[in-house]
N, C-alpha and C positions, 0 to 999 in steps of 0.2 A: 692536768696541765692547764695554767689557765695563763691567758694572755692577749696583752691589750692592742698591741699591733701585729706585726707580720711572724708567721712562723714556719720558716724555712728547712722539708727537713729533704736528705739526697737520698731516701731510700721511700720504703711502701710504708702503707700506715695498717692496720689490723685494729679492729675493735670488735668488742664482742656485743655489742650495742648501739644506739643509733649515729649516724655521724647529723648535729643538728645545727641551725641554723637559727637564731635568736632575732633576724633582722627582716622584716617583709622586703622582699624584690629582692635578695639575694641567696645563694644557692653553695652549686658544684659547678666550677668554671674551667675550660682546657682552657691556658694563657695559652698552649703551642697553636691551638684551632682556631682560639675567638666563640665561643660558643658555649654553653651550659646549661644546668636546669634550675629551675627557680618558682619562686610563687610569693604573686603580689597580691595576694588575695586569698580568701578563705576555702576555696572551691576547687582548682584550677593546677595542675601541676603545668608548665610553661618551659618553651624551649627558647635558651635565650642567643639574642647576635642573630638570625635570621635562617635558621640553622634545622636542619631537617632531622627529626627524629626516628631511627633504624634500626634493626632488631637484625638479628643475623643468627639460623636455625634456631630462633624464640619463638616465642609468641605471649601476646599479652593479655592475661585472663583477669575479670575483674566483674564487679555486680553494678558498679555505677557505670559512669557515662565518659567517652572519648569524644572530647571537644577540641575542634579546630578554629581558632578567630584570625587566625592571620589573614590578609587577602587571596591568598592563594596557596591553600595548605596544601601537602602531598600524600600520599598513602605509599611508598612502594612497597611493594614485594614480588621474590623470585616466583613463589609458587599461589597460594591462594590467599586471600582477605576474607575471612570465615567468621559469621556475626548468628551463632546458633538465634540470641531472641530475635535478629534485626537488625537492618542498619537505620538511624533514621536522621533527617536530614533537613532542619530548622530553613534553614536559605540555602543561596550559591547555586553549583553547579559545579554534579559529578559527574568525571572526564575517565574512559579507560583506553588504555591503548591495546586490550586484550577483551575478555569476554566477561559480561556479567549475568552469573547464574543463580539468577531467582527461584528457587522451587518454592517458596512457600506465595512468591505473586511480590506486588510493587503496589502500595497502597496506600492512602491520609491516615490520620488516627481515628477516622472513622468506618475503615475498614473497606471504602471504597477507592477507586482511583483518582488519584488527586493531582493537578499540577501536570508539567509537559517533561518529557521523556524524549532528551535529544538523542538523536544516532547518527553520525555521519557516513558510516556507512553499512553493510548488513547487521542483519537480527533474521535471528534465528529461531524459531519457536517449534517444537514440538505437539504441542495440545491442539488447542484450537483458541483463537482471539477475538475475543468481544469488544465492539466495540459502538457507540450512538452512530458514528460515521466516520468512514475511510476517507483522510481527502489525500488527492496526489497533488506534486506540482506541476504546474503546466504553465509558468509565467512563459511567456512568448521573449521577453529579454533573454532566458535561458536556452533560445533553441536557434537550432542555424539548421540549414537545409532544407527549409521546410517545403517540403511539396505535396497533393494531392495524394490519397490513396489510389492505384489505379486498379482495374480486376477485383472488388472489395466483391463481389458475390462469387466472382470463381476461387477467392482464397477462403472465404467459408466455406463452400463445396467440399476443400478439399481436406476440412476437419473432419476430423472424425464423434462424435461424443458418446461415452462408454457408460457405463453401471457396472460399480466393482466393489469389493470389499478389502479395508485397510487389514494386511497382514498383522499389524502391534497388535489390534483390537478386533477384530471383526467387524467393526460396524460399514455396514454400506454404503453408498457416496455414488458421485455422479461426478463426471470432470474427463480429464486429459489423458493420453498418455505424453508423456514429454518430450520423448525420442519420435514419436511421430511427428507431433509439432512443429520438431526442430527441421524433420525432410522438407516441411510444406512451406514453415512461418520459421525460420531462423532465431528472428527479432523479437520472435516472443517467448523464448526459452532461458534461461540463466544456468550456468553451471556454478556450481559451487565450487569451494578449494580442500572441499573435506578430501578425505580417504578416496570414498567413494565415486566420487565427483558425480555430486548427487544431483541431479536437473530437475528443476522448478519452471511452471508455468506464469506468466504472465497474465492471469485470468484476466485485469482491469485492464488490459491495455488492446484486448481485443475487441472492447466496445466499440473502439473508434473503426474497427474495421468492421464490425455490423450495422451503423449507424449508415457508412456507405452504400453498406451490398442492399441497405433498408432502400434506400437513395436509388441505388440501380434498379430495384424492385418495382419501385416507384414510377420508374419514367419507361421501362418496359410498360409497365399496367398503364399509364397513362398515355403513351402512343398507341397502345390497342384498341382503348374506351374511344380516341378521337376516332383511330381509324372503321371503328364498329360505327359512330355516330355518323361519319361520310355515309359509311355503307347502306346504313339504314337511309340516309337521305338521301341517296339517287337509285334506291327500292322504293322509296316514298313518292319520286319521280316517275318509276317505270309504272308502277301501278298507278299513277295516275295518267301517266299516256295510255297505259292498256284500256283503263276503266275510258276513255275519250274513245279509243277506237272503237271496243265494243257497245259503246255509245252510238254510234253515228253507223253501226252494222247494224243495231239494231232499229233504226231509224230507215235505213233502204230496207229491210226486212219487213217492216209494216206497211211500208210504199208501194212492196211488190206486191203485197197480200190484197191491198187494196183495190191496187190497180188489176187484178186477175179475178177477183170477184164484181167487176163493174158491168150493170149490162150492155149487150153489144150497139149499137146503133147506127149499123147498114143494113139498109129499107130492106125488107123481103119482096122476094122474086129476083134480086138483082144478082 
């Protein structure tokens, strides 16, 4: 069938062969949607109208590459987004509203970590994280309430610090228990939403409460050293009033010796 303008037909079409496409930028068009596939290019299959592309119990397997150029392309899916070599990810900025599980790691093409890794909210890690440096934030526009630590030596007192060994692995470790923490230091404990409602420490945030009990350490030890220094200096006083009196004792002491060895000088006979 060949034909030069429109070809209208009211039922389904069947071919046992390609359905193609002779024109660059045009395709398979839904008129009822607004929307189709296409390709204006040699590379690139294209979803055309602005129009999100959706798989429903599919999945799409393939040895090249899955490229998104729009401004803000989408990914959904019900269950998982499963990329056995990798996902990899030229520019932009990927968003989930669910969880994303890296086992094989998150890394440049040079096999190290590359580039920033936003979370709004939890992450969750299993292993152990490397990293040059943890920073938090602590912009001061972000915080309200702010008040002094008070009791910062008697809330360390009333940690405990353990040596134990992780149940997955055995390996040994040093740290918290968490449910104790939470009796003593509330504020520095987080529950999770798992199952389990599994509780985590706040290891960084307890610095700021040593840094005090350091502080209270401090001005104990430094009222002591002044009061030792008074001390010593009205010891430094007594002994030197003692050393004046035994001064001045031993001054009548030689006077009397003197005066008792002098000879007599009433005349004889009288």
């Amino acid at each position: 069938l060949t034909a030069s303008g429109t070809v209208t037909l009211g039922g389904e079409v069947y071919t046992p062969g390609w359905y193609r496409s002779t024109t660059s930028g045009t395709g398979w068009y839904s008129q009822a949607h607004g929307g189709g596939i296409f390709m204006d290019e040699g590379t690139t299959v294209k979803v055309y109208g602005g129009k999100n592309f959706g798989l429903q119990g599919a999945s799409i397997t393939g040895v090249g590459n899955l490229t998104f150029s729009s401004a803000n392309p989408t990914i959904s899916a019900s269950s998982y987004f499963v990329a056995p070599g990798g996902a990899y990810f030229s520019s932009g900025t990927v968003y989930t509203e669910a969880a994303i599980q890296a086992r094989g790691g998150i890394s440049n093409d040079s096999g190290n970590c590359g580039g920033n890794v936003c979370i709004n909210e939890s992450m969750t890690v299993s292993g152990s994280t490397t990293a040059s440096s943890f920073v938090y934030t602590s912009d001061r526009r972000l915080k309200e309430n702010v008040i002094p630590i008070a009791s910062a030596l008697e809330k360390i007192n009333a940690l405990k610090g353990i040596h134990f060994t992780w149940k997955k692995d055995g390996k040994p470790d040093y740290g918290f228990i968490a449910q104790e923490v939470e009796k003593a230091e509330p504020d520095l404990v987080v529950t999770s939403e798992d199952k389990d409602k599994t509780k985590a420490v706040k290891y960084g945030n307890i610095t700021a409460i040593l840094v005090e009990a350091i502080k209270e350490l401090w001005t104990k030890f430094d009222s002591s050293v002044k009061l030792q220094d008074q001390s010593m200096v009205n010891l430094k006083v007594s002994l030197e009033n003692h050393e004046r009196k035994i001064s001045n004792l031993e001054k009548r002491v030689s006077a009397l010796e003197e005066s008792s060895q002098a000879p007599s000088r009433i005349p004889a006979g009288k």
